[in-house]
N, C-alpha and C positions, 0 to 999 in steps of 0.2 A: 500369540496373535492368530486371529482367523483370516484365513486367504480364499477362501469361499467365495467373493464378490469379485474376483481378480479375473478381468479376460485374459486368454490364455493367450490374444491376438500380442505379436509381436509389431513395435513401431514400425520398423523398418519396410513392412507389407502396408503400410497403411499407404504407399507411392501409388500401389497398385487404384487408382480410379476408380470411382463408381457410379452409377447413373442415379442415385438417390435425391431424391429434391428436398434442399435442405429450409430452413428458414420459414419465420413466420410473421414477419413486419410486412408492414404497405411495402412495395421497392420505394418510394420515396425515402422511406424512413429507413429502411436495409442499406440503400446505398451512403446514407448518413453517416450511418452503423459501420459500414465498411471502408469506406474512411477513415476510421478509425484505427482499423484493424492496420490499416497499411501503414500509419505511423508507427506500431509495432512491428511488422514485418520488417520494412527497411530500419529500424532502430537494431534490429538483429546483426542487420548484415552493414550495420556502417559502427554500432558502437565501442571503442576501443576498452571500457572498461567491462567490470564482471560481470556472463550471464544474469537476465532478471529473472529468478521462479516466475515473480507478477506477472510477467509479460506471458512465459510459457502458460499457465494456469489459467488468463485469460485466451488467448489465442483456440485452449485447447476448450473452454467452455463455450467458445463461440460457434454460432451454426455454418458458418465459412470459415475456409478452410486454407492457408499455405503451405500444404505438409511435408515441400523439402525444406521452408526455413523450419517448422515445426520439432523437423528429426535433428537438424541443426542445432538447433538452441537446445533438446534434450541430449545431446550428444555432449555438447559445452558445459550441460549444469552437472553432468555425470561427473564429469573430469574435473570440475571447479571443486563439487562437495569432494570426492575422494584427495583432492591434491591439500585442500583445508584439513581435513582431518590429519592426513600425513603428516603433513608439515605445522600443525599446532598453530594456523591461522587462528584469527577473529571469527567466529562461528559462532551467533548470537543464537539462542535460543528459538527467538523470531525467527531469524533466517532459516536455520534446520527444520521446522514447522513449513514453510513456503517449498524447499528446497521438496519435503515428503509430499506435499499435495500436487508438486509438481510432476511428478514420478507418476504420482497415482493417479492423475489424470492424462498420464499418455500410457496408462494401463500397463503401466510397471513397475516392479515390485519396488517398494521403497527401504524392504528390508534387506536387500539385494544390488547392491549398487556398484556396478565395477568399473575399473578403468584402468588399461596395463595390467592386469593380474592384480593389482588391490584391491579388497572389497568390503563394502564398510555396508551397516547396519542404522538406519537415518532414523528409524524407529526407536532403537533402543538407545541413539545417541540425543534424541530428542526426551526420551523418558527422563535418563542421565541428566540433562541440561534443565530439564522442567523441576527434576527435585531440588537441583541448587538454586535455584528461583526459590523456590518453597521453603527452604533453610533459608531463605535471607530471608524473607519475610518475617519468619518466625522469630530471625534476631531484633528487625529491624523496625518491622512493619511495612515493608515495603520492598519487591523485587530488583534484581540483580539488573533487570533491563527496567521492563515497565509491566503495566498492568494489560496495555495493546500486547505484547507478544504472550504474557502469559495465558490472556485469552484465546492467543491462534493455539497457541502449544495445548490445551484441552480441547479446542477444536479438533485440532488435527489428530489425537491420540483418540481421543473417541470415533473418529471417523474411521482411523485404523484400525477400529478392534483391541487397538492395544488395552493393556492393564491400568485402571487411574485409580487409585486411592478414595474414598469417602472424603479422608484429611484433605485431599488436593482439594477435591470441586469443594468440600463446604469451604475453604478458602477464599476461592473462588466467589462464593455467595456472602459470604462475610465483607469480600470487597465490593459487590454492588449496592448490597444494605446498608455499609457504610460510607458509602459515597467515594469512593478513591479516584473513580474515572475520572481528574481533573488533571489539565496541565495548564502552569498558570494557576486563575482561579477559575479557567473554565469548563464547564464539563464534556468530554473529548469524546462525540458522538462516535466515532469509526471506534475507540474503545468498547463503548458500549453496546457496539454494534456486532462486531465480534465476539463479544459476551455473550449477545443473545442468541447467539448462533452457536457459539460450544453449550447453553445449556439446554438451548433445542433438542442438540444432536443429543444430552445424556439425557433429556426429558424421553425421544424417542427409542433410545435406547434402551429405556425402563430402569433405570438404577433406584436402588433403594430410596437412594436419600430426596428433600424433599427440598424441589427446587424452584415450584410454582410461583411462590410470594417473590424470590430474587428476578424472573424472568418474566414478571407483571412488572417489578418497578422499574428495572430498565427500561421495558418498552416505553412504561409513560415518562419517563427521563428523556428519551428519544424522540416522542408523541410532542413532548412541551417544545421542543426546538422546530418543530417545522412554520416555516415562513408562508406568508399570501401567495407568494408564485411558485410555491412546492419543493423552495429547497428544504432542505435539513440538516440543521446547521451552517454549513454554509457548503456551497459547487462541491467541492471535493470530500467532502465526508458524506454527500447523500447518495453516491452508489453503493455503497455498505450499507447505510441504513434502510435503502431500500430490499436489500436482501433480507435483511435482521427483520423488518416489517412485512413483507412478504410470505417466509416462512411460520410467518409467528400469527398469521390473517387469522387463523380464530381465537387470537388472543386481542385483536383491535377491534373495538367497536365500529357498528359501523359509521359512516360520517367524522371516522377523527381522520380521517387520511386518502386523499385522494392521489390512487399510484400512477395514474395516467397525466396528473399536471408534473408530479417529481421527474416522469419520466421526461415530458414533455423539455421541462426546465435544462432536464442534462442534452437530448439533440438541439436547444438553441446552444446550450455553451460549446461543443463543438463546432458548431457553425459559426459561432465565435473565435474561433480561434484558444479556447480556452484549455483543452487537451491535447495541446501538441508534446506532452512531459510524455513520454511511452509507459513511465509510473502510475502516473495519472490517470493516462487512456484505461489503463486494466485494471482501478479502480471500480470502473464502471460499466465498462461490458458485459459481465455477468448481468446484472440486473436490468440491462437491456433487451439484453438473451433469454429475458425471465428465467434465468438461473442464478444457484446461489449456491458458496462455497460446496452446499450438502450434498452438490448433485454429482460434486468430483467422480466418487467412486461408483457411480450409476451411468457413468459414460459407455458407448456402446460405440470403442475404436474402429471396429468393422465398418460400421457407418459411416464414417467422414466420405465428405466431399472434399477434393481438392478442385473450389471451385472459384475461390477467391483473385478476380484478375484483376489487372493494374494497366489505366489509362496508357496510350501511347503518349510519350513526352516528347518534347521538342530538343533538337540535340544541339539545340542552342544554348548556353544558359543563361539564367534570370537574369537582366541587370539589375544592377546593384545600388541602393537607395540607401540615403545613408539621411536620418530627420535631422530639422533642424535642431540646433544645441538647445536643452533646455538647462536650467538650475537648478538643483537640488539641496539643500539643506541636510545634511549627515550628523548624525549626532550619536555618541558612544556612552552608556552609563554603566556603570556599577552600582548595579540597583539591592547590592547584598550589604558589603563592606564601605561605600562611597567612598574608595577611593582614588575615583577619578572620573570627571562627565566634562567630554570635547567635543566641540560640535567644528562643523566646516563646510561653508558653500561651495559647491563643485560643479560642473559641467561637462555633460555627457551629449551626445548625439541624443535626439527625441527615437524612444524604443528602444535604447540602450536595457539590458537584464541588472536586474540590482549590483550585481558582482562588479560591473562598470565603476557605476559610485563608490565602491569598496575601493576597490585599483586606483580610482583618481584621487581620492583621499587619502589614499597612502604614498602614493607618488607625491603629492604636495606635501604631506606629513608625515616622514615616513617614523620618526618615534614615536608618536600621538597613536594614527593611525594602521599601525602594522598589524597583520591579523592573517591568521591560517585557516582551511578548509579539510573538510575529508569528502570521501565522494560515498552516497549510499545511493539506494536505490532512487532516490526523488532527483540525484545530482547532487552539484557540491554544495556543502552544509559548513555555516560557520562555525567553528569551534573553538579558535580563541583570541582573541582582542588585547591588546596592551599586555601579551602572555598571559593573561585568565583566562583559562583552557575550560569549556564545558565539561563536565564529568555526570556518567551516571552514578558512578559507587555516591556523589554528593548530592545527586539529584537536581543538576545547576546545569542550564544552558544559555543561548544565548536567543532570548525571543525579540523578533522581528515586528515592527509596530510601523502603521503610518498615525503619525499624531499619536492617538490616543489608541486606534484598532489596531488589532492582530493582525498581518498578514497571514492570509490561506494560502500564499505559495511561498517558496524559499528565493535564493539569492541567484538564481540560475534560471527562475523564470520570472520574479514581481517586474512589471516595468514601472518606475516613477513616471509622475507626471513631472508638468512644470509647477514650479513652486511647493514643492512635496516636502513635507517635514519626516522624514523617515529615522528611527530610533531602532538601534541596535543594545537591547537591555540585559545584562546580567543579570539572571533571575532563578528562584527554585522552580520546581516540579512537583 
């Protein structure tokens, strides 16, 4: 691996201040932006489960600045990957990919990572982790995780110089030309998005092999999803895609894509209320920041501002509001094997989070309705229902529907309405 690109600046100096003027939005639109940022900040210092990479990656590709939560949270992700490795944790592929860009964009080494005198290599444990994705494919047709992480995983090894195989990325292009980006029967824009940004990086890189034709038809896979008011796909997949379209701008015609309505689209959804998930939020800061995955290691630590300041609040706190009760309709399928589909009317407080419904329906029901969570970066994710546990090795989970649409967020942020028909489906991928 080549270390050539690597500041020699250490994090811990980066406390030291600087008079540098950062930023380049209207302040209307900065202050927006930094709103944002602060859901992230205090997400650092109040959340009780695992360091996010996401959060660090954003934070650190933003042009304001917190850089004692900053040294913080890379201080936590150090100790989290070293203490995973140790102890033979769950260490997705995905995750190690996030965990290295995180590193590398607080300009430090990711092939170097200690903590207590351990020190592990996230490079070569991501190489590791990307060939057995690769070997399952090759049994299977399809990876160990998904086709989203395998995507970051050649992102991020090409961003690091590391070594990638020909076999890997034409893989990799063999899955775009074949269409695999689906989950559901839909096509998984932040999948594709990601795609187009690892075959950027080995277009830019110059590699032999020939990857033009696979990194025109995602874009226009990507191109065909955009809506009248500039999402793409839908809120939360279009800060990715606007990275993957961005860097890819002399590959888009002009007139298929206007960047200044998507952007536009994402500071209403913020002002909505629509990014308070801190996963969420760093979704899409980058692409507000006019930056994108690629610029990680083009960061220039010396420069930070730590400029990022936080309203005075009232040392009162909020009262407490509690909506009135709405009804909801809950309904369970086994949409593989059928069998078994129970539905049940419930009642929650108005603005209740999906998980509400789940809990009250099990409290009424509780043999019908029993059901377990894991916690990932989005927050808690359902995983199994009348004991039908999700599985990747089966490629089955449990998709979230009102009526007939997909929910875009999970069970820890959707709020029902009233009168909501909301469906929890046992489904493939």
């Amino acid at each position: 691996m080549t270390m050539s690109r690597w500041n020699p600046m250490s994090l811990p100096l980066l406390l030291v201040l600087t008079s540098l003027s950062c930023g380049y939005l209207p302040e209307s639109e900065r202050e927006t932006l930094n709103s944002l940022l602060r859901v992230m900040v205090q997400s650092v210092h109040s959340s009780e489960g695992p360091p996010n990479p996401s959060v660090h990656l954003a934070l650190r590709l933003a042009s304001s600045h917190h850089l004692p939560t900053e040294v913080l949270l890379l201080q936590q992700l150090k100790m989290t990957a070293v203490e995973k490795v140790k102890h033979g944790e769950d260490f997705s592929s995905g995750l190690v990919a996030l965990y290295t860009l995180a590193m590398a964009a607080s300009c430090h080494n990711p092939t170097d990572v200690s903590y207590k005198g351990e020190r592990i290599d996230l490079v070569e444990i991501l190489q590791q982790k990307l060939t057995k994705e690769i070997e399952h494919i090759g049994k299977t047709t399809f990876p160990l995780s998904n086709y989203y992480q395998v995507s970051l995983d050649v992102l991020t090894l090409c961003m690091m110089d590391a070594e990638i195989s020909q076999d890997i990325v034409q893989i990799l292009i063999d899955a775009v030309m074949n269409d695999k980006f689906t989950y559901g029967s839909e096509f998984s824009v932040d999948t594709g998005a990601v795609a187009a940004l690892a075959l950027r990086c080995m277009i830019d890189r110059k590699t032999t092999i020939h990857i033009s034709n696979a990194l025109n038809h995602i874009l226009e896979q990507i191109l065909s999803r955009i809506t009248d008011d500039g999402l793409i796909g839908n809120l939360y997949s279009t800060g990715l895609a606007i990275q993957a379209l961005s860097v890819n701008s002399d590959r888009v015609a002009p007139g298929r894509w206007n960047r200044t309505k998507s952007v536009g689209r994402l500071l209403s959804g913020i002002l909505e209320g629509s990014f308070a998930n801190p996963q969420a939020a760093s979704q899409i800061v980058p692409s507000l920041e006019g930056r994108s995955y690629l610029d990680v290691t083009r960061l220039n630590c010396a420069e930070d501002c730590s400029n990022l300041t936080f309203p005075v609040s009232s040392t009162s706190p909020p009262p407490t509001t509690q909506g009135l009760p709405i009804t909801v309709e809950y309904n369970i399928v086994d949409g593989l094997t059928h069998s078994f589909s129970d539905a049940a009317s419930v009642s929650v407080p108005g603005g209740s989070p999906l998980i509400r419904v789940l809990e009250r329906a099990r409290d009424l029901y509780p043999d019908r309705f029993s059901f377990s969570i894991t916690q990932n970066l989005w927050g808690p994710s359902l995983t199994t229902v009348q004991g039908l546990t999700a599985s990747s090795q089966n490629r089955t989970y449990w998709q979230l529907l009102s009526g007939s649409k997909p929910l875009d967020q999970g069970i820890g942020d959707y709020k029902p309405k009233e009168g909501e028909q909301i469906f929890a489906k046992y489904s493939h991928y």
